[in-house]
Each structure stands twice: as C-alpha cells, then as structure tokens.
Backbone as CSV, one residue per row, in Angstrom:
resi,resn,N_x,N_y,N_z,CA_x,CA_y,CA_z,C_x,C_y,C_z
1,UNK,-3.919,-1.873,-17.352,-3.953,-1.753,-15.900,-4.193,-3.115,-15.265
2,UNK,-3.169,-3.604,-14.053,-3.245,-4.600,-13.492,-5.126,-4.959,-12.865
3,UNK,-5.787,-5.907,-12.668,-6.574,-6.153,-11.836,-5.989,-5.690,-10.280
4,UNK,-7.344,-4.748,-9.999,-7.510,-4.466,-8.776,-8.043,-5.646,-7.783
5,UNK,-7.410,-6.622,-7.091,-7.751,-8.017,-6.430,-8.092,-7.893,-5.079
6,UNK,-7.575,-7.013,-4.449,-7.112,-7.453,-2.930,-7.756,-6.086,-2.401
7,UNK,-8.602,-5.016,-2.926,-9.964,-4.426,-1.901,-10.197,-4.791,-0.221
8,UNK,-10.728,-5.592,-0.381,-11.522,-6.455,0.473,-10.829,-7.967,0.992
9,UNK,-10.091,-8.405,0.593,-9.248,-9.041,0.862,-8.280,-9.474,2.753
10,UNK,-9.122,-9.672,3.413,-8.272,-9.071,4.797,-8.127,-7.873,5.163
11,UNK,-8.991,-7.525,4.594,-8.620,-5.794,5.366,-10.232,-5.147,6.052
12,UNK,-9.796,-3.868,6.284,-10.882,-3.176,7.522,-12.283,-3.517,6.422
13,UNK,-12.215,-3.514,5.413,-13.424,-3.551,4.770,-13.997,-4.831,4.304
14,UNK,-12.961,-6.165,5.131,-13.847,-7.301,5.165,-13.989,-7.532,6.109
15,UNK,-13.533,-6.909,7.487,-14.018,-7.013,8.855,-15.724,-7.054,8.860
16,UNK,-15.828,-7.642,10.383,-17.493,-7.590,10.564,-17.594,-6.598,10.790
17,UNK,-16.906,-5.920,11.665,-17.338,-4.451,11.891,-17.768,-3.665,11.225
18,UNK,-16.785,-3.648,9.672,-16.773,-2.637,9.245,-18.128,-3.064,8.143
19,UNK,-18.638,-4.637,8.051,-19.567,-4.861,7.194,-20.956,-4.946,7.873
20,UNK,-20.960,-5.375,9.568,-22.046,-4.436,9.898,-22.527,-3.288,10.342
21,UNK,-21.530,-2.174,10.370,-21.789,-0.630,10.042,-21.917,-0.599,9.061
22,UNK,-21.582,-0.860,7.718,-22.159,-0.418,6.732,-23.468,-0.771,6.519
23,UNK,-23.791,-2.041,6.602,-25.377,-2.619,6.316,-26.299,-1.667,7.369
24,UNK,-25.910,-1.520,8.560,-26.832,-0.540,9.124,-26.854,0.439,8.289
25,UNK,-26.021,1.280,7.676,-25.922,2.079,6.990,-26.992,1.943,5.597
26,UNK,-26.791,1.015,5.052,-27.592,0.388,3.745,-28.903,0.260,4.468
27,UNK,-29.188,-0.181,5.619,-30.986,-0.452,5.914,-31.629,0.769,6.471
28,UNK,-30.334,2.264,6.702,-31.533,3.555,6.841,-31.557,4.063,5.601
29,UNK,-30.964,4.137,4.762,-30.904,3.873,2.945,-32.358,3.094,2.697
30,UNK,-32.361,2.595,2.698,-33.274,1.725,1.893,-34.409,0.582,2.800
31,UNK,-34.930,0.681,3.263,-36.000,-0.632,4.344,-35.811,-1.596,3.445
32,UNK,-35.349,-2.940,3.658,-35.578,-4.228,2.894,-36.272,-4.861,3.652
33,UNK,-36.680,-6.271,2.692,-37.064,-7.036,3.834,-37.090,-8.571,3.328
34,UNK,-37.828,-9.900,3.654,-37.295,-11.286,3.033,-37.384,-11.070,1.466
35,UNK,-38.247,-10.347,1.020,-38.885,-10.786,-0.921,-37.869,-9.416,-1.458
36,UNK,-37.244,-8.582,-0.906,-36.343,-8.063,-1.560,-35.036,-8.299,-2.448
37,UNK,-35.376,-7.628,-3.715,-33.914,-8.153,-4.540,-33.014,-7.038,-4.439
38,UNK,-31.814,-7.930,-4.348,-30.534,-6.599,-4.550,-29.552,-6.871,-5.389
39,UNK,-28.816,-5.474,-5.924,-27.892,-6.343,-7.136,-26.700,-5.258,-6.640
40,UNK,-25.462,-5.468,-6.606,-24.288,-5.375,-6.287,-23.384,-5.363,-7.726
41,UNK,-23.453,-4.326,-7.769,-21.966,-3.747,-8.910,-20.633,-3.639,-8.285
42,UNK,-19.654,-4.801,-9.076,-18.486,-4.435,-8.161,-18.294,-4.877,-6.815
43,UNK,-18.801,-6.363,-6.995,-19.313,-6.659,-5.994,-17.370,-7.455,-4.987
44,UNK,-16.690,-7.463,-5.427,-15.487,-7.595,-5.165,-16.033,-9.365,-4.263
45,UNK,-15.356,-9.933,-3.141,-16.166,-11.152,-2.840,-17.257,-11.506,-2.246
46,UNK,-18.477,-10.543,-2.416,-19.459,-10.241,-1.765,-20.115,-10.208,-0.572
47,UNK,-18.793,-9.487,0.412,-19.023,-10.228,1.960,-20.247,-9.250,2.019
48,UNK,-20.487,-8.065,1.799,-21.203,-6.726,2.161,-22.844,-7.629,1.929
49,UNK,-22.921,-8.013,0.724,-24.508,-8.365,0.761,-25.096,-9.410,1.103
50,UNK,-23.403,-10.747,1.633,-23.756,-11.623,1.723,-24.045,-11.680,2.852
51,UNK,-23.475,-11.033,4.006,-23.899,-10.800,5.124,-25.587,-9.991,5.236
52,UNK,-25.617,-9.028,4.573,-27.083,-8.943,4.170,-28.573,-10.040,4.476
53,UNK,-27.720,-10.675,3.394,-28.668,-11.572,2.901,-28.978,-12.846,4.094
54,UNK,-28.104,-13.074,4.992,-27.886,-13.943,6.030,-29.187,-13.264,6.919
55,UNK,-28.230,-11.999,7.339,-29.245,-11.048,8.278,-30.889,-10.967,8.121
56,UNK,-31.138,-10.855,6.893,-32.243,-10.371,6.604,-32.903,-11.672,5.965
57,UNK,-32.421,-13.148,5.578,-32.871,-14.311,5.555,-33.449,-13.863,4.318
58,UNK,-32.974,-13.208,3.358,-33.580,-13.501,1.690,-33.852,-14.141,1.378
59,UNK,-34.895,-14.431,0.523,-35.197,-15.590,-0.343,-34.868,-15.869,-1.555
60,UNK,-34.489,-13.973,-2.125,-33.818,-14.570,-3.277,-32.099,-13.843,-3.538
61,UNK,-31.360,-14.688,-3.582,-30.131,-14.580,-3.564,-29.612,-13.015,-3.778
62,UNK,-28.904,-12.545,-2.771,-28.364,-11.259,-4.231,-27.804,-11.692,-5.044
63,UNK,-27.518,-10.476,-5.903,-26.846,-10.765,-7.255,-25.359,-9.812,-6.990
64,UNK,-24.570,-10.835,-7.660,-22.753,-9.563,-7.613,-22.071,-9.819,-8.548
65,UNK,-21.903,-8.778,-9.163,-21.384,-8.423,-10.336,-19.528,-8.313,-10.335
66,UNK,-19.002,-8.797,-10.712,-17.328,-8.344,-10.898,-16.380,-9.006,-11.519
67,UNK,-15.965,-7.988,-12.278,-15.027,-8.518,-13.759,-13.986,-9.577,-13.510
68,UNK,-13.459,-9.464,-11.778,-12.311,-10.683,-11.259,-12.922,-11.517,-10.567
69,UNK,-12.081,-12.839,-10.906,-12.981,-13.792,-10.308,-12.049,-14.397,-9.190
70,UNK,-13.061,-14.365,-7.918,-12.283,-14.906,-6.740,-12.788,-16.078,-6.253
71,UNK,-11.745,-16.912,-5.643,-12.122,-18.404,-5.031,-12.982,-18.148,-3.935
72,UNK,-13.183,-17.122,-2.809,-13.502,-17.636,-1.558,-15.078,-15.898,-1.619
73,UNK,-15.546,-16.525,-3.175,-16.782,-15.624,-3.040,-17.588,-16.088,-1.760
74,UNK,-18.344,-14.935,-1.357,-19.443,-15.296,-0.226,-20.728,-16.174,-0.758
75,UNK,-20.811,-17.407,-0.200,-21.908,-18.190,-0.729,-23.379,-17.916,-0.809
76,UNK,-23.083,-16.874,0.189,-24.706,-16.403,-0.193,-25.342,-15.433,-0.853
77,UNK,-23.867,-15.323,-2.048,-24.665,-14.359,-3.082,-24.584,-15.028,-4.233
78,UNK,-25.211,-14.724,-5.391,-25.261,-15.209,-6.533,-23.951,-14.523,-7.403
79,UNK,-22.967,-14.487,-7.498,-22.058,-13.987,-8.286,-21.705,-14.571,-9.965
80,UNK,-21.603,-13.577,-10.474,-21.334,-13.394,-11.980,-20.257,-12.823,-12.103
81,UNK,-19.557,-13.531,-12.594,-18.105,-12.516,-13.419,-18.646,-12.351,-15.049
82,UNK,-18.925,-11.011,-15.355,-19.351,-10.813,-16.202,-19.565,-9.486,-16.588
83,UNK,-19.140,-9.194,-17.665,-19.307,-7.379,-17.979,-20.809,-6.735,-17.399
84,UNK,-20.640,-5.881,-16.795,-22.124,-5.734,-16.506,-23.032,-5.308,-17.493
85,UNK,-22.749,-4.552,-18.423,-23.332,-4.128,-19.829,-23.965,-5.640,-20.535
86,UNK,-23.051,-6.817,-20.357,-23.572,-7.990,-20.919,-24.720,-8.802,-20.146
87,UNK,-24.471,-8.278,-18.764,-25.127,-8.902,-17.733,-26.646,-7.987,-17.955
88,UNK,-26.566,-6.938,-18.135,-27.981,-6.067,-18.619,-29.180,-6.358,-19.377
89,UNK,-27.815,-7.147,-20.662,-28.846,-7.098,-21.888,-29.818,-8.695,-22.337
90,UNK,-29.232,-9.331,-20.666,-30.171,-10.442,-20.699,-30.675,-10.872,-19.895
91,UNK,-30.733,-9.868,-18.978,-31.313,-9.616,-17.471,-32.243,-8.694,-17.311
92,UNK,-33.575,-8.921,-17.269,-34.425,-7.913,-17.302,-35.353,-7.653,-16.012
93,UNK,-34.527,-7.964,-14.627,-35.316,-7.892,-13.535,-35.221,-6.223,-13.258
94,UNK,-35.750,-6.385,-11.561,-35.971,-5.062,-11.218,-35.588,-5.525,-9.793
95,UNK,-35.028,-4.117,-9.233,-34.841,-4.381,-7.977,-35.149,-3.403,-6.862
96,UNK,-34.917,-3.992,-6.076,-35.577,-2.785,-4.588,-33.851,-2.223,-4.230
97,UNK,-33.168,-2.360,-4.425,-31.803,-1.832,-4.401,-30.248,-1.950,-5.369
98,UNK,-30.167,-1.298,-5.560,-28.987,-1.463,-6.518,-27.818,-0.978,-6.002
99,UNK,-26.538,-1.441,-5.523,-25.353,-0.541,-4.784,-24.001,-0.660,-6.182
100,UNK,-23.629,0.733,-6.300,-22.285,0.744,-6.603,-21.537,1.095,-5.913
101,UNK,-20.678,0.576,-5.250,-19.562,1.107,-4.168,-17.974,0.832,-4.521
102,UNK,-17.279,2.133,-4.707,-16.069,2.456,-5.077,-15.858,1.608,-6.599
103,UNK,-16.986,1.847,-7.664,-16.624,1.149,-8.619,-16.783,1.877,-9.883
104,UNK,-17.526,3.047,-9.955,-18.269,4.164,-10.639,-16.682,4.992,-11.641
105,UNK,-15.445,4.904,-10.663,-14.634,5.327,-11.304,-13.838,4.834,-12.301
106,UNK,-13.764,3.680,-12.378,-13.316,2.444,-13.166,-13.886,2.956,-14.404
107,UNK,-14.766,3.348,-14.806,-15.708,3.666,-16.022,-15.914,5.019,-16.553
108,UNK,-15.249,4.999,-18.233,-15.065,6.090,-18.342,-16.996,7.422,-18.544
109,UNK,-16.976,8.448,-19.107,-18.054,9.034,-18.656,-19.209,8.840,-19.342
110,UNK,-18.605,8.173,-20.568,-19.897,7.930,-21.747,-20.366,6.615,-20.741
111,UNK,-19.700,5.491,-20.659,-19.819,4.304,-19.756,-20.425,4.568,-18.485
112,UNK,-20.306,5.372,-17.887,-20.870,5.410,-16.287,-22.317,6.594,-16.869
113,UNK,-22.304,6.958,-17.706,-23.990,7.515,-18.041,-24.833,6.372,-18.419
114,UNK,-24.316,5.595,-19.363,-25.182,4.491,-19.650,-25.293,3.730,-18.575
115,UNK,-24.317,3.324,-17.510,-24.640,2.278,-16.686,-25.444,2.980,-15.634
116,UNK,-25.618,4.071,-15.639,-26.427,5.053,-14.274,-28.192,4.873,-15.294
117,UNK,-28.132,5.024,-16.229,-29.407,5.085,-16.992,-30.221,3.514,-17.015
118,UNK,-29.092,2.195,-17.257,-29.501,1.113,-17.226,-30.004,1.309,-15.588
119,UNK,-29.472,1.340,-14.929,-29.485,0.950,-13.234,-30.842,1.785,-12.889
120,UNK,-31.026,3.097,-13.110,-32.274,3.273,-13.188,-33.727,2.644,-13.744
121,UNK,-33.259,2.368,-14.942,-34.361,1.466,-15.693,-34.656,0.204,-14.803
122,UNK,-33.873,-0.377,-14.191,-33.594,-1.537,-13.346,-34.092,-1.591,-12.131
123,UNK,-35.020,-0.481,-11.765,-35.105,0.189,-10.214,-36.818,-0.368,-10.238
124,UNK,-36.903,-1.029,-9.023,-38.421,-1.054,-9.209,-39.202,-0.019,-8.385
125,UNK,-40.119,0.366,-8.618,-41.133,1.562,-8.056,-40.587,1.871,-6.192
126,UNK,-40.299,3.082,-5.956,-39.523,2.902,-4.900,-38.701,2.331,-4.792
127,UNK,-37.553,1.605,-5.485,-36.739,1.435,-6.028,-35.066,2.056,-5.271
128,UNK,-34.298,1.923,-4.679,-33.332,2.879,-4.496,-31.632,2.502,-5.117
129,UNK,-31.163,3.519,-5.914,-29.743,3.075,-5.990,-28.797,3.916,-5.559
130,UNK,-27.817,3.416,-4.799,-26.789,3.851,-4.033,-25.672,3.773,-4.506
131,UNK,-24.383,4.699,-4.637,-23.302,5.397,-5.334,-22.264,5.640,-4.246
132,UNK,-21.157,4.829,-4.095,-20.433,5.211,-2.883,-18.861,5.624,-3.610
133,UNK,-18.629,6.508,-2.986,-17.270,7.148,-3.710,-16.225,7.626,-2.543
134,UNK,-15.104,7.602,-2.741,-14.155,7.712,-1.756,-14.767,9.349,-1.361
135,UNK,-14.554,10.101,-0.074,-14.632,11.445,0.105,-13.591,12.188,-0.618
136,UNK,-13.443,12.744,-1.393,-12.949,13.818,-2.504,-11.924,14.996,-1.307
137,UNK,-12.396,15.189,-0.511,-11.617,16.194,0.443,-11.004,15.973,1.832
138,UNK,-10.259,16.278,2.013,-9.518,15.999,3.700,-9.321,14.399,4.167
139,UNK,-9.117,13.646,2.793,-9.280,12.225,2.521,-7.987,11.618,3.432
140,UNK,-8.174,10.813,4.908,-7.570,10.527,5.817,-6.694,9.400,5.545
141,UNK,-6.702,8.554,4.159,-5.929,7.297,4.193,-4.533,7.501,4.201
142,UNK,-3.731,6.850,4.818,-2.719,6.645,5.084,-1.467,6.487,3.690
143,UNK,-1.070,7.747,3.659,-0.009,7.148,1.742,1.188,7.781,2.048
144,UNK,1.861,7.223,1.314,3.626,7.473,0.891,3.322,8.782,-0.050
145,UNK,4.075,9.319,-0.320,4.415,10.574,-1.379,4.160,10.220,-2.472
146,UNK,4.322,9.418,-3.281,3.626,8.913,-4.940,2.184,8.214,-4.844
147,UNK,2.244,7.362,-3.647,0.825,7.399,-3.608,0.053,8.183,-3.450
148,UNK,0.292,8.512,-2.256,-0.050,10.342,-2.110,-0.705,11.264,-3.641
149,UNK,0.169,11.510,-4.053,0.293,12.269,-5.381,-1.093,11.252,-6.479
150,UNK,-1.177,10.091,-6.176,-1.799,9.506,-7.558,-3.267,9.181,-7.144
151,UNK,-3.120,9.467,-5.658,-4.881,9.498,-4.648,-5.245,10.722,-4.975
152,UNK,-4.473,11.821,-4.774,-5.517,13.264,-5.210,-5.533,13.529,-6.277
153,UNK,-4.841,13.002,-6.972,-5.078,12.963,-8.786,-6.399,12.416,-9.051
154,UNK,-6.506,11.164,-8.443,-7.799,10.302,-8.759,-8.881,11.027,-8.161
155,UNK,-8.972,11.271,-6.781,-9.603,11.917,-5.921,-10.360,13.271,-6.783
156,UNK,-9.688,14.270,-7.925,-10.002,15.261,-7.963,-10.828,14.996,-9.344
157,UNK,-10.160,13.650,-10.641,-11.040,13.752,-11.014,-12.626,12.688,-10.751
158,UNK,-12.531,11.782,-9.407,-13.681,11.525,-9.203,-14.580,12.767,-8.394
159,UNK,-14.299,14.130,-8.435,-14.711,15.121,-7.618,-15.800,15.194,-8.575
160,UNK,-15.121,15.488,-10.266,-16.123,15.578,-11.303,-17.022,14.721,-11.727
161,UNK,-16.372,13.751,-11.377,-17.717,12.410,-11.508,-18.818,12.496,-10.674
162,UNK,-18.433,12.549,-9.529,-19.374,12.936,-8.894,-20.571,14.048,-9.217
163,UNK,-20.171,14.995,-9.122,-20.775,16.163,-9.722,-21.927,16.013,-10.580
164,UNK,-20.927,15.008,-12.213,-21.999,15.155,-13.025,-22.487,13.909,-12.660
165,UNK,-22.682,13.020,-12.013,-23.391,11.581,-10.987,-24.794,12.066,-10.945
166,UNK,-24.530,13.289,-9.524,-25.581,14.264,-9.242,-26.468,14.614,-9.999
167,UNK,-25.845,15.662,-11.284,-27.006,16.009,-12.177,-27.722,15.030,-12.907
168,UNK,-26.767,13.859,-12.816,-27.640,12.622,-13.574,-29.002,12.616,-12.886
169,UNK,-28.996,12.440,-11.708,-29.928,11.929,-11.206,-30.610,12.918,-10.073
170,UNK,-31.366,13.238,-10.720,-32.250,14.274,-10.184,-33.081,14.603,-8.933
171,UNK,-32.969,14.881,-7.913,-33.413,14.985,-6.450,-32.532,13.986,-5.808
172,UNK,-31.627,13.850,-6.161,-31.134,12.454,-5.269,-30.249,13.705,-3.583
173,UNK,-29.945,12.683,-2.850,-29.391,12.679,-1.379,-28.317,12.314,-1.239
174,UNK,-27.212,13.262,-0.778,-26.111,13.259,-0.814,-25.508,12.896,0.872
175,UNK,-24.723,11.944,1.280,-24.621,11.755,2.666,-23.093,11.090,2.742
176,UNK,-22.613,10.925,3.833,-21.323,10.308,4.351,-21.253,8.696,5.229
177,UNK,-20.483,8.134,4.641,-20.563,6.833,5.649,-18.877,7.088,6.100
178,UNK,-18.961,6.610,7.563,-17.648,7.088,7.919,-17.311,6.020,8.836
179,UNK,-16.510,4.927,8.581,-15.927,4.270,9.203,-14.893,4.372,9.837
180,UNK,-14.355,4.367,11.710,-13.347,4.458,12.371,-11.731,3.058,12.089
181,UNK,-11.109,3.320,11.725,-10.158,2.230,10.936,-9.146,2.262,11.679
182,UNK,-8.964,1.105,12.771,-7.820,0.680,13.954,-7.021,-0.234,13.509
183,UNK,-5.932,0.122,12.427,-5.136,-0.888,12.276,-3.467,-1.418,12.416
184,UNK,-2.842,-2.137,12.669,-1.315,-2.280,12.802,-0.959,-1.700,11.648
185,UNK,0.542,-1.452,11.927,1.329,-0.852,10.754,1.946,-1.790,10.005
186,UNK,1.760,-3.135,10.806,2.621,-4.299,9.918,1.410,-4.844,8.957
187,UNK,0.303,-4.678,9.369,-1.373,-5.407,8.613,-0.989,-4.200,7.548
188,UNK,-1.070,-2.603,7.815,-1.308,-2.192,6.572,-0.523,-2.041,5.412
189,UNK,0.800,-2.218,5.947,1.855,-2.698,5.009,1.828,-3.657,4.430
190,UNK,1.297,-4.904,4.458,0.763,-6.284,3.783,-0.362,-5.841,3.192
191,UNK,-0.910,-4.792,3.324,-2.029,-4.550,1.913,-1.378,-3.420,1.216
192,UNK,-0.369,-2.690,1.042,0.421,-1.963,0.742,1.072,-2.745,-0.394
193,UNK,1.534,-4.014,0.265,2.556,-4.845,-0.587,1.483,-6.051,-1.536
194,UNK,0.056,-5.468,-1.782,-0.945,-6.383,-1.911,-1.478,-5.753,-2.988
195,UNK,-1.311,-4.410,-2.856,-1.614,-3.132,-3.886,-3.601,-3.871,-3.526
196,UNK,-3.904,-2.959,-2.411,-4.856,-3.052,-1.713,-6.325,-1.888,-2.621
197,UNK,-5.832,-0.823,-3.414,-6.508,0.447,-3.496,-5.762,0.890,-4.513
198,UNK,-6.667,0.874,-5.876,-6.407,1.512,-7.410,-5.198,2.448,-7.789
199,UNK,-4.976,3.376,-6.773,-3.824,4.253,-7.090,-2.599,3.344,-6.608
200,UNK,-2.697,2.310,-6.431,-1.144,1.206,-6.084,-0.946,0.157,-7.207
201,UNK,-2.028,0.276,-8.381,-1.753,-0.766,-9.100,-0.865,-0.461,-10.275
202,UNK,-0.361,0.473,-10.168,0.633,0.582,-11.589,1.908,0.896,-11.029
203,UNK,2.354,0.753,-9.264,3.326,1.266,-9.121,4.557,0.109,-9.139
204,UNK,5.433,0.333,-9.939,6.531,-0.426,-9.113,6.863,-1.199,-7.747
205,UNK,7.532,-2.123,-8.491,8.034,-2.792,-6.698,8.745,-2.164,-6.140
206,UNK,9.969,-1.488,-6.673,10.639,-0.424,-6.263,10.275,0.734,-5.372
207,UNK,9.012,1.322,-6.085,8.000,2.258,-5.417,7.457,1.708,-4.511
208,UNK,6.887,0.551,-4.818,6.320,0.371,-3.197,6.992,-0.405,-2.049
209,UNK,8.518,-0.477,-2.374,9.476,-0.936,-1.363,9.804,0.484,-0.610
210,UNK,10.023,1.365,-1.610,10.497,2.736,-0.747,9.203,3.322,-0.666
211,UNK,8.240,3.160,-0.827,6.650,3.661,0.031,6.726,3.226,1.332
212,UNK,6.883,1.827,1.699,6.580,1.163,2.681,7.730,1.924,3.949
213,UNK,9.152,1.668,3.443,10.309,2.541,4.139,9.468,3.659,4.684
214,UNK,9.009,4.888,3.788,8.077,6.077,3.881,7.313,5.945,5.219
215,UNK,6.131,4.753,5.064,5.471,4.741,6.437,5.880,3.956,7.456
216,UNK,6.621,3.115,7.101,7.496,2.701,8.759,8.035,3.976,9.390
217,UNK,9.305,4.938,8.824,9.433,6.006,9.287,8.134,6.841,9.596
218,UNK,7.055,6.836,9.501,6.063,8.145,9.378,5.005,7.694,10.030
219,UNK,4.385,6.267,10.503,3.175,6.038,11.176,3.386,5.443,12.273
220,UNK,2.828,5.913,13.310,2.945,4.900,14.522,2.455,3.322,14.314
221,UNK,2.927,2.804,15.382,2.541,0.667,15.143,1.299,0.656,15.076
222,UNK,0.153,1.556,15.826,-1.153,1.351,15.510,-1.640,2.903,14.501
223,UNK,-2.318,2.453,13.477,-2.597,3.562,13.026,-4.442,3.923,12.522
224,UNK,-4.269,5.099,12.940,-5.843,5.028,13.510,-6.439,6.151,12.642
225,UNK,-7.713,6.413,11.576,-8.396,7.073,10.990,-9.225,7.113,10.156
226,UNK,-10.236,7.970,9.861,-11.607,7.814,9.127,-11.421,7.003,8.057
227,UNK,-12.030,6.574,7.817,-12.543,5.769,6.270,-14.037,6.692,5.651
228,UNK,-14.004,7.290,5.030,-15.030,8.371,4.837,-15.512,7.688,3.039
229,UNK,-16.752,7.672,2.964,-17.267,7.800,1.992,-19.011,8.509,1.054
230,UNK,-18.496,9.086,0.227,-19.479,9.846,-0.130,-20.746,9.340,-0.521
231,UNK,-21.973,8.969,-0.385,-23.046,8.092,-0.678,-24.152,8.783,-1.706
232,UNK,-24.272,8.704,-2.286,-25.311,9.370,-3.679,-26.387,8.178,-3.478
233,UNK,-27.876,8.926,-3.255,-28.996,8.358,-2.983,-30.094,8.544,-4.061
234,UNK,-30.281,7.516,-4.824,-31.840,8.561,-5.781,-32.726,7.148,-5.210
235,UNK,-33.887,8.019,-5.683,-34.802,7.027,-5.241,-35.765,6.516,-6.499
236,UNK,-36.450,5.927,-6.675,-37.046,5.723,-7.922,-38.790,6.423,-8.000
C-alpha cells in the first residue's frame, strides 16, 4: 500500500479553523496546562499539537509520531519518524495526554491491542487517551462510486474496531467532533488528485480521472458538509 502523504496537506484539516475547533475540542477532553506532556500517534505534520503547544506555551515539546517523513513538520513539536512499537521500547515517559486520530485503522487487531495496552501503561495518573475515528454512519464526505464503495467497506470494518476499542477500555466516553467543511470543487479535486484519504490510495489514475469527471458532474462549485468524527475517551 502506497504511503498515505497528503491528510493534512492543504486541506480543511490543516486550516486554522479547523485546528482551533479541534484543540477546543481536545482542552474540554482533557485540562492541560504549561508542565503538560503530550504524545501524538500519527501525528501526520503536526499542525494539531503544534498549535497546541504555541497556545498553551509548553515547556516541554510534544512528541509526534509518523511512519512518513515530511519537510514542512510543525516546529513546535518534537517529531519522530519511527515505528511506534520501537519508539515504546525506549521511551519510558508518561503523559497527561495521548491522541490517536484517524490512525487506529492502519493497524491490524493483534497490533492495535498492544498499542491501546502500551498507551495505557503510558498514561500518567489522570492521565487521558483519545481515539478519533471517522463516524461509521451517515458519513457526509464527498466520493465518486468506487470511492464510495471502498469508504463503507473501510467504514464498516472500522465499525468493529471500534467496538472492540470500547471493550478494551473500560468506562471510557464516547462523543462526536463535528467539523462544518466549506470547500471549492476545484480545491477538493486537487486533494482527490493528491489521494488525500486511505480509500484513494490504491486507486488508479484512470479511476481517479473518471472519479473526478463523477464529481464535477455531481457537486456544486462550493461544496459544503460535516466532517464528523467519533472520539473514544478513557481516562486513567
């Protein structure tokens, strides 16, 4: 499978907007404050914590984890390209927050038990780690017919991940972050042609020449709708 690159890349989810609604989102989650550590799984170019970390004037760097390595990481996180399993076994801090966001699926189930068990161990007293997963139902993103088809494929079996996520972790809080997403049809077609989101990385150019055809015919020039995601809360 190709590297997934271009997430975050120019799009609604490296906007400020959309990175300070989420951090509001992350600070009724969790109270931080300057002596707080945070560690970022999947941390793609770490605008989410690096903005954080600005906001909230940390003292000690976050940490971001991710297997691709990009030129224009956010400087104010500490980034590692590095398996996180390797990054574990010689890293023995603790933290006041731990986020996985849209990365939990990448990993098959033996793999995402151990990394939910490390991440716990990793939690300091009051402790919180956060689990963000696309919404599984009435999922609003914008797709062509094969994409279409390879989002609710994915979609249904991260339904089960989820699920057993849950029983992993025992009393945890289940909630929604829901971002409003105002974008041109020519911007989202350049992340289309960018293979922006996991179910686009194995498709053909072919496929995603006649995808794109698909939503020129099918979306208006501005196209407007939820960004919904599922948030799994345990606390330590």
């Amino acid at each position: 499978m190709r590297e997934l690159k271009n997430w975050d890349n120019k799009t609604w989810l490296s906007s400020k907007k959309y990175i300070d609604s989420f951090n509001s989102f992350l600070l009724k989650k969790k109270k931080l404050n300057k002596k707080s550590k945070i560690l970022d799984i999947g941390c793609g170019r770490g605008k989410i914590f690096g903005s954080l970390s600005r906001k909230l004037k940390l003292s000690n760097k976050p940490i971001g984890i991710d297997p691709v390595t990009h030129k224009d990481v956010d400087k104010s996180i500490e980034f590692i390209n590095e398996d996180i399993f390797e990054f574990f076994k010689s890293n023995h801090n603790k933290y006041d927050l731990i986020m996985i966001k849209q990365t939990l699926h990448f990993f098959n189930k033996i793999k995402r038990k151990k990394l939910i068990k490390i991440c716990k161990e990793h939690l300091k007293k009051n402790g919180v780690l956060l689990i963000f997963s696309l919404i599984t139902s009435n999922n609003e993103i914008p797709c062509f017919r094969i994409m279409k088809k390879k989002l609710k494929r994915g979609l249904k079996r991260d339904s089960i991940m989820i699920k057993d996520t849950s029983k992993m972790l025992k009393n945890n809080r289940i909630d929604n972050f829901k971002f409003k997403v105002s974008i041109t049809k020519k911007k989202y077609i350049q992340m289309l042609k960018e293979r922006y989101i996991s179910c686009l990385i194995n498709l053909s150019k072919v496929e995603i020449i006649k995808g794109i055809k698909e939503i020129n015919e099918t979306y208006p020039n501005n196209i407007l709708f939820d960004d919904v995601l599922i948030c799994i809360k345990f606390k330590n």
